[in-house]
C-alpha positions in Angstrom: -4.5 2.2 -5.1 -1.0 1.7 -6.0 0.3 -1.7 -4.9 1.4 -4.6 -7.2 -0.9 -7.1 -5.1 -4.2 -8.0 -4.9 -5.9 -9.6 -1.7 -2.4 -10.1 -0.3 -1.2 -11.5 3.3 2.5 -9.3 4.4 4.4 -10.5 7.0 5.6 -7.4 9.1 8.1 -7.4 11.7 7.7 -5.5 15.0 8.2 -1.6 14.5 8.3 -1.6 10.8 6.0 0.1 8.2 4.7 0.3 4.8 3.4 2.6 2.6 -0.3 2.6 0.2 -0.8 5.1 -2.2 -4.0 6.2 -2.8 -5.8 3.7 -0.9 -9.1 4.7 -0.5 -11.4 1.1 -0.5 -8.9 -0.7 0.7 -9.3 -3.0 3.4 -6.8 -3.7 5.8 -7.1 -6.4 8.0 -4.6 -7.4 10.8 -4.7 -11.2 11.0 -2.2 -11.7 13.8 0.0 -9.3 16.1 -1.5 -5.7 16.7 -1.3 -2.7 13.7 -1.2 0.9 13.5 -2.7 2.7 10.7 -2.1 6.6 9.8 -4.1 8.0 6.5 -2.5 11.0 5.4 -4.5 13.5 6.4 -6.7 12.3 8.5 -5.6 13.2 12.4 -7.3 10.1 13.8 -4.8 7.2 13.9 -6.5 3.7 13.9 -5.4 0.3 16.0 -6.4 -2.8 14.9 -6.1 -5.8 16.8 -5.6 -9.5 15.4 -9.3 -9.9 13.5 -10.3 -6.5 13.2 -10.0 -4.8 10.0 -10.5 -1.0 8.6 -11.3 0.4 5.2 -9.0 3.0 3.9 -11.1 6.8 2.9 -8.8 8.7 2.1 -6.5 9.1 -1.3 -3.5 10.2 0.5 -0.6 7.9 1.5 -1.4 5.5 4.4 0.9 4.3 6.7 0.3 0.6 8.6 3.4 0.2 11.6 3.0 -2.9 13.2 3.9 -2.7 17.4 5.0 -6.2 17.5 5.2 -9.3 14.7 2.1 -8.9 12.8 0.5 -10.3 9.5 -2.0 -7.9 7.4 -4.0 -8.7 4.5 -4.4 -5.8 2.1 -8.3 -6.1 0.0 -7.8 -3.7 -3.0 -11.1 -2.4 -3.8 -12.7 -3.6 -7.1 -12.5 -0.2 -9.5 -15.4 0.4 -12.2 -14.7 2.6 -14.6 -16.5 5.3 -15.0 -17.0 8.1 -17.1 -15.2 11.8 -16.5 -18.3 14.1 -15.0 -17.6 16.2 -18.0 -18.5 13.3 -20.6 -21.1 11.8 -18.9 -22.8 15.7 -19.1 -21.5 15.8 -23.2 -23.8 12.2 -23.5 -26.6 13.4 -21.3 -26.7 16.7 -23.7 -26.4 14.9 -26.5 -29.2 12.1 -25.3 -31.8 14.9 -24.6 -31.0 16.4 -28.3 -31.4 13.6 -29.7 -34.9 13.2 -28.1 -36.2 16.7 -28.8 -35.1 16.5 -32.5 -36.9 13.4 -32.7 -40.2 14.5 -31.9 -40.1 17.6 -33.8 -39.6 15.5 -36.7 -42.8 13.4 -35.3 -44.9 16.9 -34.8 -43.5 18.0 -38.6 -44.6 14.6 -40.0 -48.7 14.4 -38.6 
């Protein structure tokens, strides 16, 4: 996700709208007023009413419009790094080498 806040509280005035980029894990939660939430490209468009709260699955831009005075708190998800498929196959490879060249040396030694 692409927003310069974490676990923040927006004031939004009725009929106006902002934009997350690549959201998905994010939690949105309306804490007052009633919300409307669009994740590009999902077709099913989500209200949320004062306590109710959705988690963003999508990567695509999402769009929260509030219908009257509302407040939302935006959760960014916790990211873990992790490793690119393609490395994490390289170790694996590299692991189960490692393992069969150490027991032929075992079998070569008895």
């Amino acid at each position: 996700m692409r927003i310069d806040i974490f676990d923040q509280t927006i004031e939004l005035s009725a009929n106006r709208s902002i934009v997350l980029h690549d959201p998905r894990g994010a939690q949105i939660v309306c804490i007052a007023g009633r919300i409307w939430v669009t994740e590009d490209p999902l077709r099913n468009d989500i209200v949320l009413h004062a306590g109710q709260s959705h988690t963003v699955s999508t990567d695509g831009m999402t769009f929260v419009t509030s219908f009257a005075d509302s407040r939302v708190r935006l959760i960014e998800p916790l990211r873990v790094d992790r490793p690119a498929p393609a490395a994490g196959f390289r170790a694996l490879l590299n692991a189960l080498s490692q393992r069969a060249s150490t027991r032929w040396l075992q079998a070569a030694v008895r």
